[in-house]
N, CA, C and O of each residue as an XYZ file, in Angstrom:
460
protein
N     -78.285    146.149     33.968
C     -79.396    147.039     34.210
C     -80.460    146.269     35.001
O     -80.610    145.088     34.686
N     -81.192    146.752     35.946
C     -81.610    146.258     37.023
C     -83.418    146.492     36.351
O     -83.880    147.412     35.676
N     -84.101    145.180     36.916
C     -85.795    145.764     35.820
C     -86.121    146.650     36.349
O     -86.729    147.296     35.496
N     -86.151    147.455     37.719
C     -86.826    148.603     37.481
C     -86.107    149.749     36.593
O     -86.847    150.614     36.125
N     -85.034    149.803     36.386
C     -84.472    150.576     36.052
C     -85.228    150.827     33.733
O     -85.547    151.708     32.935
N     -85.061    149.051     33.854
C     -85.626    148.797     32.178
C     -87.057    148.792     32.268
O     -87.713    148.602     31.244
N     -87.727    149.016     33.593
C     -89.427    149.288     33.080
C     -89.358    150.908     33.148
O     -90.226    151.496     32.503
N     -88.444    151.662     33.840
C     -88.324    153.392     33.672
C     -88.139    153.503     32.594
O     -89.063    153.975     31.931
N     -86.689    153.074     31.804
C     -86.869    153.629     30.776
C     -88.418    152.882     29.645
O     -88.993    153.745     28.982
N     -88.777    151.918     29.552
C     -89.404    151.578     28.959
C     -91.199    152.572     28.877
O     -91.853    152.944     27.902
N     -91.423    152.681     30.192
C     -92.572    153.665     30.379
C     -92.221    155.024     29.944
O     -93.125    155.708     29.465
N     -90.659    155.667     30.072
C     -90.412    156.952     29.744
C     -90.777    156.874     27.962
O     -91.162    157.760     27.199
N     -90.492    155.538     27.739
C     -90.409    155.684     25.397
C     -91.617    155.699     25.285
O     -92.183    156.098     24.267
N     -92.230    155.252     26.349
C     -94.165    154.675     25.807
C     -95.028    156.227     26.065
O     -95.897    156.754     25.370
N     -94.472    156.625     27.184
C     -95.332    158.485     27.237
C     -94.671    159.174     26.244
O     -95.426    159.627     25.384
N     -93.412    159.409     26.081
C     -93.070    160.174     24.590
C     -93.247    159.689     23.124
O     -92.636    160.205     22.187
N     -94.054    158.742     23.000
C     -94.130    157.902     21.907
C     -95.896    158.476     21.948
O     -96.328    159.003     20.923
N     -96.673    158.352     22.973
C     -98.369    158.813     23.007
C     -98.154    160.227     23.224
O     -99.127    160.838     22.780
N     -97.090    161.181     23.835
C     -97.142    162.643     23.468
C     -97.075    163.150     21.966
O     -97.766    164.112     21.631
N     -96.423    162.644     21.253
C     -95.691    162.537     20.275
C     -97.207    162.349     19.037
O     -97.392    163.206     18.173
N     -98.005    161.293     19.160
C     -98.982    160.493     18.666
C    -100.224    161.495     18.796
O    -101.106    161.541     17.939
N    -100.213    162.330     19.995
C    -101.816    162.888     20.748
C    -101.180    164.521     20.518
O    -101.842    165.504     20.852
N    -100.106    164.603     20.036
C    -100.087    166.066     19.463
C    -100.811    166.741     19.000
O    -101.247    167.711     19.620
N    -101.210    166.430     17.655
C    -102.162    167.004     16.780
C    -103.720    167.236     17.252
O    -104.425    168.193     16.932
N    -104.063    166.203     18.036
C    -105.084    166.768     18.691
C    -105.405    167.210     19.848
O    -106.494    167.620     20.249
N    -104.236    167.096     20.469
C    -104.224    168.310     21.724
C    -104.411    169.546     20.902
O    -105.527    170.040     21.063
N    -103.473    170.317     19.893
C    -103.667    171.403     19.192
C    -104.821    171.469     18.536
O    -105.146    172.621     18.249
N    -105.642    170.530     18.158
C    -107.239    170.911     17.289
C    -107.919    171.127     18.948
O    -107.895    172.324     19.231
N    -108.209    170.700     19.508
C    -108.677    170.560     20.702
C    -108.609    172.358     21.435
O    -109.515    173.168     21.630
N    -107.578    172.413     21.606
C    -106.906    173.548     22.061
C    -107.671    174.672     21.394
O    -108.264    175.591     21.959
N    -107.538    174.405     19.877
C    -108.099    175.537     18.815
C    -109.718    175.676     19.088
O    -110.366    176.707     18.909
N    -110.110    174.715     19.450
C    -111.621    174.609     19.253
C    -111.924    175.600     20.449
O    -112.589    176.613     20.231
N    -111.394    175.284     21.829
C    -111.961    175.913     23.248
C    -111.441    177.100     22.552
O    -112.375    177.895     22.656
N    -110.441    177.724     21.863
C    -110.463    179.163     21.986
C    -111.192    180.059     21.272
O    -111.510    181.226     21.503
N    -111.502    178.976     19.940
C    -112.971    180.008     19.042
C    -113.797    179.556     20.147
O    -113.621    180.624     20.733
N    -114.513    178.941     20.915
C    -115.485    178.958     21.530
C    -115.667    179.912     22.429
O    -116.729    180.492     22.656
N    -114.325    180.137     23.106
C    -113.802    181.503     24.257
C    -114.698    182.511     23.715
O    -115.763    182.944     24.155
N    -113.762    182.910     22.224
C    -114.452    184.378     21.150
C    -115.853    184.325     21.097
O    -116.486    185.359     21.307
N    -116.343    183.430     20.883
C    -117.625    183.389     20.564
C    -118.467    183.385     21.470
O    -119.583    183.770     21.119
N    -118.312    182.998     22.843
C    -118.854    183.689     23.903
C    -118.705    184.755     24.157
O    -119.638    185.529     24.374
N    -117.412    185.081     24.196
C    -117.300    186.442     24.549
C    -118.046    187.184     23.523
O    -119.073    187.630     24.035
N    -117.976    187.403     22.655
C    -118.737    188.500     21.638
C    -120.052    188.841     21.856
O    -120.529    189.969     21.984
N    -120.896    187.180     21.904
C    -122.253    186.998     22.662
C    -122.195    188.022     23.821
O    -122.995    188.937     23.626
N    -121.562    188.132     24.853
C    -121.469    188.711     25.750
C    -121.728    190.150     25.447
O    -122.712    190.828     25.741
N    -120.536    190.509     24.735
C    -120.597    192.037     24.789
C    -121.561    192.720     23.930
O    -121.975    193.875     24.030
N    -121.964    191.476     22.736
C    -123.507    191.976     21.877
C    -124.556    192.355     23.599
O    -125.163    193.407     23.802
N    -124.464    190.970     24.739
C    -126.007    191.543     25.272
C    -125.645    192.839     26.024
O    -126.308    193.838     26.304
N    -124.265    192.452     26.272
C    -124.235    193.774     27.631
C    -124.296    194.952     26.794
O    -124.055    195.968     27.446
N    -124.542    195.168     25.531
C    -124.786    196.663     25.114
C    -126.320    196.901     24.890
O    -126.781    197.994     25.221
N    -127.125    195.959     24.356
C    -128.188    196.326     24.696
C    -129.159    195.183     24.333
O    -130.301    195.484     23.985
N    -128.688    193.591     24.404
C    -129.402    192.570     24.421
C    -129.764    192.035     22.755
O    -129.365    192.475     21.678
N    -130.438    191.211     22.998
C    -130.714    190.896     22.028
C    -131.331    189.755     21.209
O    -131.330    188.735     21.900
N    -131.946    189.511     19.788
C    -132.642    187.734     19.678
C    -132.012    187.762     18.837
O    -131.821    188.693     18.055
N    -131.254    185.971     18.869
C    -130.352    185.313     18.342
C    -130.535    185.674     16.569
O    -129.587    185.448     15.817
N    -131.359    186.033     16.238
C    -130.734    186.578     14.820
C    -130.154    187.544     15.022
O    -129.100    187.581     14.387
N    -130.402    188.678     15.835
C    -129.644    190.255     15.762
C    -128.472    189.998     16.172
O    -127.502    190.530     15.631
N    -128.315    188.960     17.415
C    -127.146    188.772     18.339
C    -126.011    187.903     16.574
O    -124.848    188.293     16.471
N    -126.574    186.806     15.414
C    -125.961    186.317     14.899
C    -125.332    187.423     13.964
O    -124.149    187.462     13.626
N    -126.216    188.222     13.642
C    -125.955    189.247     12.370
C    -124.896    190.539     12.972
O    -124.127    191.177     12.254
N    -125.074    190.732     14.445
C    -123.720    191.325     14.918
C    -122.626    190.832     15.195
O    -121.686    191.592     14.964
N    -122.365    189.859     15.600
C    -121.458    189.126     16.092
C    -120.785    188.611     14.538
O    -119.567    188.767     14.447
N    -121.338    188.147     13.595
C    -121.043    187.406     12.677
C    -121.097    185.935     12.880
O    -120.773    185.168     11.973
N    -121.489    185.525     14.020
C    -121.700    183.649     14.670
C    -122.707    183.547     13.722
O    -123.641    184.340     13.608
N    -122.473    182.384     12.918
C    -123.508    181.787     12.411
C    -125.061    181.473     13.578
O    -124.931    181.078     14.737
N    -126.405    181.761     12.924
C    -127.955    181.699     13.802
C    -127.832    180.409     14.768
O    -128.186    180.512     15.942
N    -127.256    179.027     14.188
C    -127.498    177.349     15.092
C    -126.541    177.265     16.092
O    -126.795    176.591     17.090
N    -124.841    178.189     15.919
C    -123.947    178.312     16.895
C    -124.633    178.973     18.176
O    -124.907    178.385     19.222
N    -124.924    180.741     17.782
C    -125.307    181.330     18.371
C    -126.348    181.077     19.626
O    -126.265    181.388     20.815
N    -127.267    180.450     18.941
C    -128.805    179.642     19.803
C    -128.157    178.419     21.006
O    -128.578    178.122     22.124
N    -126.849    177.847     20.136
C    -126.426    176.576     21.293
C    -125.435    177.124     22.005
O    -124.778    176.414     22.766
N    -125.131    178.718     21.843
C    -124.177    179.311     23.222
C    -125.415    179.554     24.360
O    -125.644    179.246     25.529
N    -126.226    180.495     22.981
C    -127.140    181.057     23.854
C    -127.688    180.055     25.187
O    -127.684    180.465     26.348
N    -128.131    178.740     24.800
C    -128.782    177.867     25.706
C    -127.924    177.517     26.890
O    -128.187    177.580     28.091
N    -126.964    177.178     26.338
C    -126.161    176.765     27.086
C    -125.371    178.153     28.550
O    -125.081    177.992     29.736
N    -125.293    179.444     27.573
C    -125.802    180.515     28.766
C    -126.820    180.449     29.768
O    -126.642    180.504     30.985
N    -128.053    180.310     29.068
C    -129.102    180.288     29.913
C    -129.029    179.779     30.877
O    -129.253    180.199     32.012
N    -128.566    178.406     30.372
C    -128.629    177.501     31.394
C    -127.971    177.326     32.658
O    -128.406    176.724     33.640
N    -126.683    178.023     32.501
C    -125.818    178.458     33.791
C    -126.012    179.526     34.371
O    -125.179    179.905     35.194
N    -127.130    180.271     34.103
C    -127.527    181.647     34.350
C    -126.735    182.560     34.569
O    -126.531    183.098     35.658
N    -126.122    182.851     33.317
C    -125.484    184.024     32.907
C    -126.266    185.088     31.973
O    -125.986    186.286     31.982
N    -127.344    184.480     31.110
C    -128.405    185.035     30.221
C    -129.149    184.588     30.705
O    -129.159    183.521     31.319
N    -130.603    185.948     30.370
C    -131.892    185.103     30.925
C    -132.745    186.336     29.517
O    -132.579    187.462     29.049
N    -133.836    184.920     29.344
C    -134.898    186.061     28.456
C    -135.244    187.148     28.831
O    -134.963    187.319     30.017
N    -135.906    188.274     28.198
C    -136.797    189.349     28.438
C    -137.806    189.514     27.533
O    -138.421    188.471     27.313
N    -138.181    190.475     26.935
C    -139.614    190.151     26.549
C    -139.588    189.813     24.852
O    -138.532    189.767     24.222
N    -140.541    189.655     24.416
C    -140.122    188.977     23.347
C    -140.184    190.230     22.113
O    -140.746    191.280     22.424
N    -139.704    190.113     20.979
C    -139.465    190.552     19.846
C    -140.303    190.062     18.899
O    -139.653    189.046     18.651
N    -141.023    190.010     18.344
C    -141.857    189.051     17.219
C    -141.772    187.901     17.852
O    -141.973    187.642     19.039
N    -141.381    187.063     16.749
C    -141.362    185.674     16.997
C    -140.186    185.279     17.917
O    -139.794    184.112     17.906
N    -139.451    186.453     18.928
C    -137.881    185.736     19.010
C    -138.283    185.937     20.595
O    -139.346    186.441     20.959
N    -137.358    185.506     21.381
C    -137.550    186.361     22.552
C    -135.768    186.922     22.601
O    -134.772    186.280     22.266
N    -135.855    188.227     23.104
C    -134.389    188.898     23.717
C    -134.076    188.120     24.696
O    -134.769    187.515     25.514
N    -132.733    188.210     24.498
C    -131.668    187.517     25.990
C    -130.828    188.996     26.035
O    -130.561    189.756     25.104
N    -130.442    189.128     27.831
C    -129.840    190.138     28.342
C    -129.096    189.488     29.114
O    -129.280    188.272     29.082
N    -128.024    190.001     30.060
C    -127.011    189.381     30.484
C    -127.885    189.659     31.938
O    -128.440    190.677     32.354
N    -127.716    187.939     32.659
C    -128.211    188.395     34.161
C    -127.279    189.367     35.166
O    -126.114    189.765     35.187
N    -128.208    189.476     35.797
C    -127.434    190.367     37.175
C    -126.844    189.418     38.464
O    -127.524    188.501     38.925
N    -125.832    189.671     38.852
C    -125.426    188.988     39.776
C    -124.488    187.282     39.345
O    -123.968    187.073     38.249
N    -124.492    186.498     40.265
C    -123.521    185.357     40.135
C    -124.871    184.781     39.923
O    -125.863    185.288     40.446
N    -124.944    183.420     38.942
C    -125.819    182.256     39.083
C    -126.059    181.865     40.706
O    -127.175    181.938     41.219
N    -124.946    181.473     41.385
C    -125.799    181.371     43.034
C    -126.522    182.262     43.317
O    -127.583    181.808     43.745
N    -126.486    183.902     43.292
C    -127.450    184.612     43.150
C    -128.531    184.465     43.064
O    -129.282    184.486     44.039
N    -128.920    184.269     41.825
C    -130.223    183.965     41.152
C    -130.887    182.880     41.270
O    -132.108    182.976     41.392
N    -130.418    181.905     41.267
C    -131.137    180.505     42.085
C    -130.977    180.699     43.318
O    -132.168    180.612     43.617
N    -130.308    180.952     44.590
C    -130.454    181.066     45.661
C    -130.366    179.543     46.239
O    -130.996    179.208     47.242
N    -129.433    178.556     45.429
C    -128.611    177.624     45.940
C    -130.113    176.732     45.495
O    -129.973    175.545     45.788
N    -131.337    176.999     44.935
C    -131.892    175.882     44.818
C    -132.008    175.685     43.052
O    -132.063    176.576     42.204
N    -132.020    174.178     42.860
C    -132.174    174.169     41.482
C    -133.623    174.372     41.053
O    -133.462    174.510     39.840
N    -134.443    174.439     41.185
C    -135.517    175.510     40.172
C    -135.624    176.680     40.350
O    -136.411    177.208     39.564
N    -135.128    177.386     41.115
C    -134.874    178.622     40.917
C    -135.765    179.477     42.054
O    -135.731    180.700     42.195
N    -136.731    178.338     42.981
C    -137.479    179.293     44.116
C    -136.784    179.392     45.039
O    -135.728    178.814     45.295
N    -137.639    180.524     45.877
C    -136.711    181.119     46.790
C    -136.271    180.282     47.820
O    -136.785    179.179     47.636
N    -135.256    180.282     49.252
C    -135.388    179.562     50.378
C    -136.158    179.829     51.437
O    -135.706    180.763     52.100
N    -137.106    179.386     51.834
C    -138.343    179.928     53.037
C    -137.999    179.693     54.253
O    -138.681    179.778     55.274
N    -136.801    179.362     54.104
C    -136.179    179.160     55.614
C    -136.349    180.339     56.670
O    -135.894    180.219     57.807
């Protein structure tokens, strides 16, 4: 057997030996992005019916209030949600209009281009 031939097989035992090893958390991993999927999505379809502050949005959805608030932000922040006016102490989030390039208009704070 010729060494490249014994470093092939040798690299082929060492990737099925770390597939083998990194299983289990490829599958927790896996599990996690897809409750996260749901849980955006739900967020979603709570605002697109008629908006909402992260307690109403938690108490429909069933997302626990600290999940809910760190989708919510993390919406915001890609501008997919944006506030509206406030509720008591809360303010409503509604689903924006248009694509995030949209709405920033390619600049990051969000003013217009005066070009």
């Amino acid at each position: 057997m010729s060494q490249t031939e014994k470093q092939k097989k040798e690299q082929k035992a060492a990737m099925k030996r770390l597939r083998q090893e990194r299983k289990q958390k490829i599958k927790d991993i896996a599990a996690t992005v897809k409750t996260q999927k749901e849980a955006v999505k739900a967020i979603k379809e709570q605002l697109q019916n008629h908006g909402g502050t992260v307690p109403q949005i938690a108490r429909e959805t069933g997302i626990s209030a600290d999940k809910v608030l760190w989708y919510i932000a993390a919406l915001k922040k890609y501008g997919e949600i944006s506030e509206a006016e406030k509720d008591g102490g809360y303010f409503r989030y509604i689903l924006s209009e248009g694509s995030p390039e949209e709405i920033f208009n390619g600049q990051p704070d969000g003013s217009q281009d005066t070009k």
